[in-house]
C-alpha positions as CSV (number, residue, x, y, z in Angstrom):
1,X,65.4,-72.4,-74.5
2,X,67.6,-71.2,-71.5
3,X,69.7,-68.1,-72.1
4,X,72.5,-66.5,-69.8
5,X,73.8,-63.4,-70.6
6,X,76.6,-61.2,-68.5
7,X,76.8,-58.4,-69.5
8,X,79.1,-57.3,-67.3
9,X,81.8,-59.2,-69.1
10,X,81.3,-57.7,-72.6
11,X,83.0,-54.9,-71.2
12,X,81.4,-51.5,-72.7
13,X,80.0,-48.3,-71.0
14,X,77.0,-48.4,-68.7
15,X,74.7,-46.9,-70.8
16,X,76.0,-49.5,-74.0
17,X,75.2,-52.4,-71.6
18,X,71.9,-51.2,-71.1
19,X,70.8,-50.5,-74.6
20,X,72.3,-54.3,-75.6
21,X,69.7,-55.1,-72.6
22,X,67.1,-53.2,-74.0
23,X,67.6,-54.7,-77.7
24,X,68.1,-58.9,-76.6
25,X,64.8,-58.3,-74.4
26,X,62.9,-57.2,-77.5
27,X,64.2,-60.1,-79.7
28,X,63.3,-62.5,-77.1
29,X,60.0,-61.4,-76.5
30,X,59.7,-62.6,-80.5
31,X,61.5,-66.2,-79.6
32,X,59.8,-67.2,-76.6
33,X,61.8,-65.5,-74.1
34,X,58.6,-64.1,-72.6
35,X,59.1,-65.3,-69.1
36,X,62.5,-62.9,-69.2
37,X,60.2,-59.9,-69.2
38,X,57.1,-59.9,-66.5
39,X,55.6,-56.5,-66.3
40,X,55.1,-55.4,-62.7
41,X,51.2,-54.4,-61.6
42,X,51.2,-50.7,-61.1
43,X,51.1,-49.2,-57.3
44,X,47.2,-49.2,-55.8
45,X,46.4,-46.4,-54.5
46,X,45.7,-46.1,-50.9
47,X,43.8,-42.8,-50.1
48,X,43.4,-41.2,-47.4
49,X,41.3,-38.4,-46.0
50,X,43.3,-36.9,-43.2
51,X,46.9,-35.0,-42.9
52,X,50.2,-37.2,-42.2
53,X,50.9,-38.1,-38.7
54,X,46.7,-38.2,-37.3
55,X,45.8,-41.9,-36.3
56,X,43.9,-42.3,-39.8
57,X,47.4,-42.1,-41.2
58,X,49.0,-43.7,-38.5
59,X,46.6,-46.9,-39.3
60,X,46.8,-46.8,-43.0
61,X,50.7,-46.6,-43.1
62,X,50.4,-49.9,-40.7
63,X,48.3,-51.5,-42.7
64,X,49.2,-51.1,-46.3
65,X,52.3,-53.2,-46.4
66,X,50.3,-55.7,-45.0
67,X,47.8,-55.7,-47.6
68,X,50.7,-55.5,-50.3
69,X,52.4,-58.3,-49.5
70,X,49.3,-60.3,-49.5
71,X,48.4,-59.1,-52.7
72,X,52.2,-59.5,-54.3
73,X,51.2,-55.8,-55.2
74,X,52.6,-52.3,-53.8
75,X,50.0,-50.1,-52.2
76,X,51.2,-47.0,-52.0
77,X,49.4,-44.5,-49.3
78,X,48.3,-41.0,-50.8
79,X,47.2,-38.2,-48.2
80,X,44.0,-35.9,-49.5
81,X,43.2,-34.5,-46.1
82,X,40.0,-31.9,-46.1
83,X,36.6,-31.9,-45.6
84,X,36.6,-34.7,-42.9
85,X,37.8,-36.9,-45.5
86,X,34.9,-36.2,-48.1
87,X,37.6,-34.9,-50.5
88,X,39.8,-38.3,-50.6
89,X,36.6,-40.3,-50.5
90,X,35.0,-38.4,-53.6
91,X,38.4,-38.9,-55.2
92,X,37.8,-42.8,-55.1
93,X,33.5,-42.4,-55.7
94,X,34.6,-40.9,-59.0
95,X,37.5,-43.3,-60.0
96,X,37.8,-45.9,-62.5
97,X,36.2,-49.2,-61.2
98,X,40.1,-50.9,-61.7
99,X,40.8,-51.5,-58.3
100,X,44.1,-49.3,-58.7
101,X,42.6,-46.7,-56.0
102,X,41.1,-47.8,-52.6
103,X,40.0,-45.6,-49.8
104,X,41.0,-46.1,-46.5
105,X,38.0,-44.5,-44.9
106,X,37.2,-43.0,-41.5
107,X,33.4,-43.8,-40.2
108,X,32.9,-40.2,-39.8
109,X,33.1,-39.6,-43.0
110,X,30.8,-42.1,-43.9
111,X,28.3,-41.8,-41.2
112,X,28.7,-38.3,-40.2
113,X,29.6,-35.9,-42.7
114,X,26.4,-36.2,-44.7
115,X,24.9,-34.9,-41.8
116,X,27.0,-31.8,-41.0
117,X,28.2,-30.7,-44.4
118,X,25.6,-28.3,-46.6
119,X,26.8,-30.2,-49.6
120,X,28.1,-33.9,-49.3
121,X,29.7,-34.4,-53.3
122,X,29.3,-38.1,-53.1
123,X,26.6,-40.9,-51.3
124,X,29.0,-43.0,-49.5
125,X,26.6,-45.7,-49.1
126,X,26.2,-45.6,-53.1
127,X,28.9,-44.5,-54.7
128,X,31.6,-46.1,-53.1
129,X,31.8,-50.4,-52.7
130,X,32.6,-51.8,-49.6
131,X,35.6,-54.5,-49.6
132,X,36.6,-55.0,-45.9
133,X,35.9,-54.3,-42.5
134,X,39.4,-53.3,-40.8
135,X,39.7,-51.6,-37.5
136,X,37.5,-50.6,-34.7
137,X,37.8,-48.5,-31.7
138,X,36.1,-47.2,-29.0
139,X,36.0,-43.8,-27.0
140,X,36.5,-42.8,-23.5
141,X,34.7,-40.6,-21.5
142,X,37.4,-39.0,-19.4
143,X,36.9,-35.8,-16.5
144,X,39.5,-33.8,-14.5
145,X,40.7,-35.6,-12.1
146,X,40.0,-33.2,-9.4
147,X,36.2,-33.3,-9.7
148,X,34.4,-35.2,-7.5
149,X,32.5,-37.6,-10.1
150,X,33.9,-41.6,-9.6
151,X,31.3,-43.1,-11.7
152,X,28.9,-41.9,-14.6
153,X,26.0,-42.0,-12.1
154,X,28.0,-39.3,-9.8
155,X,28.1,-37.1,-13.2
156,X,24.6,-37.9,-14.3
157,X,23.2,-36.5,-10.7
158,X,25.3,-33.7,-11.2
159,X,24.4,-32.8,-14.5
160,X,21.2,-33.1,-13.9
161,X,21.1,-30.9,-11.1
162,X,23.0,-28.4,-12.4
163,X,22.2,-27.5,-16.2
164,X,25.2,-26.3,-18.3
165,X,27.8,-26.5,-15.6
166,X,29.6,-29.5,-17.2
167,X,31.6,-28.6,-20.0
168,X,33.0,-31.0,-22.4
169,X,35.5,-30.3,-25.1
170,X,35.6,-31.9,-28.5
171,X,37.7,-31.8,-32.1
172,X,35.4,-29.3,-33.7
173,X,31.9,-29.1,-34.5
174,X,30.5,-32.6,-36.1
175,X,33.1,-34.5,-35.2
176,X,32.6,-37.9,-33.5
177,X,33.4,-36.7,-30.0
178,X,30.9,-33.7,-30.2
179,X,28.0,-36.1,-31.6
180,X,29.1,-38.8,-28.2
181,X,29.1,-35.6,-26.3
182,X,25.5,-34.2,-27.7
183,X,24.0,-38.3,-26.9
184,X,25.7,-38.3,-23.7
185,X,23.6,-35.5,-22.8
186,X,20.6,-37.0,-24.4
187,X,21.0,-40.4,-22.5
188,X,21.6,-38.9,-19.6
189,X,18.9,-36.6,-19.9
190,X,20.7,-33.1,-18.6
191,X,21.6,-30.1,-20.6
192,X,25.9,-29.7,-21.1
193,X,27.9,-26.8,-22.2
194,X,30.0,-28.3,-25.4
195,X,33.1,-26.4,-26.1
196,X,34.9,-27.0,-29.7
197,X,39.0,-27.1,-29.9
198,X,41.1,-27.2,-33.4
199,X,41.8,-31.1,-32.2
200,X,41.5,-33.3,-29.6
201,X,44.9,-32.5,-28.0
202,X,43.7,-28.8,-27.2
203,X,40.7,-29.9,-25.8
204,X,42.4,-32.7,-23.5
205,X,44.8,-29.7,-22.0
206,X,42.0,-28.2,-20.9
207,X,40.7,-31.0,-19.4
208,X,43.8,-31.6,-17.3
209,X,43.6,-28.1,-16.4
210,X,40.1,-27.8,-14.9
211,X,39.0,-25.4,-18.1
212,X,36.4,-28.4,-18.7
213,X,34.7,-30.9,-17.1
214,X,35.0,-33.8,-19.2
215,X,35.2,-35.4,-22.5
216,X,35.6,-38.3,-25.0
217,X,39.0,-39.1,-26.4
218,X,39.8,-42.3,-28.4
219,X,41.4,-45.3,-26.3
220,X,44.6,-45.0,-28.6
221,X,45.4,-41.7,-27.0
222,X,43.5,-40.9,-24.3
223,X,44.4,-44.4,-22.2
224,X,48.3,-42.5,-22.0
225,X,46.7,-39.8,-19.9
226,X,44.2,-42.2,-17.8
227,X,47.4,-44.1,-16.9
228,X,49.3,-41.4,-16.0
229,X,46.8,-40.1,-13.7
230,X,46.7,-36.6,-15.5
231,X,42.3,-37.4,-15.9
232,X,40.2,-39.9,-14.9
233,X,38.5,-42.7,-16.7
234,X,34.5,-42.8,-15.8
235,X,33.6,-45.2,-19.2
236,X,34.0,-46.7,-22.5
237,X,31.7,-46.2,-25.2
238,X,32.0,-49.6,-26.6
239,X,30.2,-52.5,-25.9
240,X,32.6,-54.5,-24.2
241,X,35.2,-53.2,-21.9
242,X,38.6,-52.2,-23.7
243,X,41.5,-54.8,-23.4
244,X,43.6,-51.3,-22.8
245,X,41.9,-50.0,-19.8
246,X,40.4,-53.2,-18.6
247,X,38.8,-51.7,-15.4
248,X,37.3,-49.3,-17.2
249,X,33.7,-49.9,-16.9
250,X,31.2,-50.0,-20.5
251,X,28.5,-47.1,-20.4
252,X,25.7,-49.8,-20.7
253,X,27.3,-51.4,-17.2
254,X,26.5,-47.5,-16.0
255,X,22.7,-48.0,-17.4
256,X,23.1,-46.0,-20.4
257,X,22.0,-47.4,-23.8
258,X,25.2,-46.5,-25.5
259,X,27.6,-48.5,-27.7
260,X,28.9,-46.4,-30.4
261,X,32.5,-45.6,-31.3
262,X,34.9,-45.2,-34.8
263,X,36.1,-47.7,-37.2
264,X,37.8,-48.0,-40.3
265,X,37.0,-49.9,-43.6
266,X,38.7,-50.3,-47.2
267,X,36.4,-49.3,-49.8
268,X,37.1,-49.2,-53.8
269,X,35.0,-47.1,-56.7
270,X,31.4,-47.8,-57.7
271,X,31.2,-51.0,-59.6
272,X,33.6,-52.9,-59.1
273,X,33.9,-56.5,-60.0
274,X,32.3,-59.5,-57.7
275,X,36.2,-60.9,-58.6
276,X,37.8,-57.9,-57.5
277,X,35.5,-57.3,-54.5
278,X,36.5,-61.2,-53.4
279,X,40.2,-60.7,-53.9
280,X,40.7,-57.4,-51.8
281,X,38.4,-58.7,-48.6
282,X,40.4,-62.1,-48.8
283,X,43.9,-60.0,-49.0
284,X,42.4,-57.8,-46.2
285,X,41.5,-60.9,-43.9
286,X,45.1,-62.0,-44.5
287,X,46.4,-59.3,-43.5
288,X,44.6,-58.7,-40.0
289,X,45.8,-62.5,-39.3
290,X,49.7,-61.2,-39.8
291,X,51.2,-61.6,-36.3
292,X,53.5,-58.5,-37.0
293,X,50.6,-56.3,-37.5
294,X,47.9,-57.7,-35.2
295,X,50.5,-56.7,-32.6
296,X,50.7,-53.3,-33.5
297,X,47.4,-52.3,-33.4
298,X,46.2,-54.4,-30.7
299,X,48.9,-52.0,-28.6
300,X,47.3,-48.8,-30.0
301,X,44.5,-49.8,-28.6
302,X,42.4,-50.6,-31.3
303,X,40.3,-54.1,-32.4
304,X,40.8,-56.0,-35.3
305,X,37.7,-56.2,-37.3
306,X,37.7,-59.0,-39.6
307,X,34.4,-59.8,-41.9
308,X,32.7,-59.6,-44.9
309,X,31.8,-56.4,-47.0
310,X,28.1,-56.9,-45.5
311,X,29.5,-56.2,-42.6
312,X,30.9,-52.8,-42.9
313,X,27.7,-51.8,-44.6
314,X,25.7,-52.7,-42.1
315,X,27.4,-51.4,-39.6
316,X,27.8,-48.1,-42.0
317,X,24.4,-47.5,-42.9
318,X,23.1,-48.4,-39.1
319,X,25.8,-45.7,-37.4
320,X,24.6,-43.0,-40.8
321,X,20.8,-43.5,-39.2
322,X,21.9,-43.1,-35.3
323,X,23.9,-39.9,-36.2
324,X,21.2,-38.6,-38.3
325,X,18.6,-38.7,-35.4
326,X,21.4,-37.0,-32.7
327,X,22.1,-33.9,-35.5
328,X,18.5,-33.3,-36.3
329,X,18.1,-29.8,-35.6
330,X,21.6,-28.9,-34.4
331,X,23.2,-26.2,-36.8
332,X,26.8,-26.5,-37.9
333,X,27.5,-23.2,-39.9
């Protein structure tokens, strides 16, 4: 039974037209006019753990509309910065297992912060599922640019020779660049001076400035100063050299056994559904393969990181071991 109304023709107020509306739709959901009225899927949910405008946010705003159209379902991005992103993270530990509220989560959060905080309110490895690997990215180990180090072995001797004269500056205490800082200095086998900042940005002024010697910055941001000349670029923390800063040697080409650096994975409540686990990495794979979007992150210096929820825990609960053996004994009050 096909039916064409136009309203519009019957004349009448507004509001009348849209009361008549109201009033056919509920008749015809009694005579088979069910396909008339489809009931859109509420928003998900897309937390995340840091303030507007950081790259966390940055990423997840890329990224959700992505994973939306994929899904033929909005995905709406909800900021619940604090704690290093423990507080969004709970949020979605403690949700119904609906699939309605994803985290877009940080690796600190889930590798570090049970190491720093006195009270961590959720296990990330337990009470949160892993759905999708999505991004990864690497740091680099800039210095001033008028010291005399060229390589990491000029900085090593250095180091070495001189205990606590080279400073480097981080985002606070526990954050990712500290802990590459505190097993710089381990791998190196010399004693440095770290400094914490309120942010990274702080902390790379200084380093411009000759205040400190050195320190890590994520590719994204820190390649705009390494091309500009305003530092110099000794390394990569990655394992392979960085597509942005392609010169750029690796630490392991320096000798160091280092390959550690961020990510960020899309993780739902405890007990989900094998189904709804399946559906969101699938949607997720789809939409790293969008051209638009693979574009965009590829130029903020980040790599795509497509694979299986196995994946990200593996890779989780490896990096939660590695930064529980460099914070053993270090105090964070």
């Amino acid at each position: 039974m096909n039916v064409t109304v136009n309203l519009q023709s019957w004349g009448g107020t507004r509001a009348w037209r849209r009361r008549l509306l109201c009033v056919l739709l509920t008749v015809g959901a009694g005579v088979g006019w069910g396909p008339l009225v489809q009931a859109q899927p509420a928003p998900i949910r897309l937390l995340v753990g840091y303030a507007p405008g950081g790259p966390v946010d940055a990423a997840a705003r890329l990224f959700a509309p992505a994973l939306a159209r994929e899904l033929g379902q909005s995905v709406v991005v909800e900021n619940r910065p604090g704690a290093g992103g423990v507080l969004a993270g709970d949020l979605v530990a403690k949700a119904a297992a609906t699939g309605q509220v994803l985290f877009f989560g940080a690796s600190p959060t889930i590798t570090i912060s049970p190491h720093v905080l006195k009270s961590m309110p959720f296990d990330p490895l337990r009470d949160l599922t892993a759905l999708a690997p999505i991004l990864s990215y690497a740091n680099v180990l800039v210095v001033n640019k008028e010291q005399p180090f060229k390589t990491v072995a000029d900085l090593q001797t250095y180091a070495r020779a001189n205990p606590g004269k080279v400073s480097y500056g981080s985002a606070g205490m526990g954050g990712s660049n500290h802990l590459s800082g505190e097993l710089f200095a381990r791998r190196v086998g010399a004693q440095l001076t770290h400094v914490p900042y309120k942010g990274n940005a702080p902390a790379m002024t200084d380093v411009i400035g000759g205040q400190l010697t050195m320190m890590f910055d994520i590719i994204g941001t820190g390649r705009n100063y390494v091309n500009t000349g305003r530092v110099r670029a000794l390394a990569v923390t990655s394992r392979e050299r960085n597509p942005s800063l392609p010169d750029v040697p690796t630490l392991r080409e320096s000798g160091l056994d280092f390959d550690v650096g961020g990510w960020y994975g899309l993780y739902g409540p405890p007990q989900l559904s094998a189904e709804q686990v399946t559906r969101l990495n699938d949607a997720t794979r789809r939409a790293l393969a969008q051209d638009e979007l693979r574009a965009k992150l590829i130029e903020q210096g980040y790599d795509l990181w497509v694979g299986a929820p196995a994946a990200l825990t593996e890779r989780a609960t490896r990096e939660l071991t590695l930064w529980g053996s460099v914070t053993q004994g270090m105090k964070f009050d």
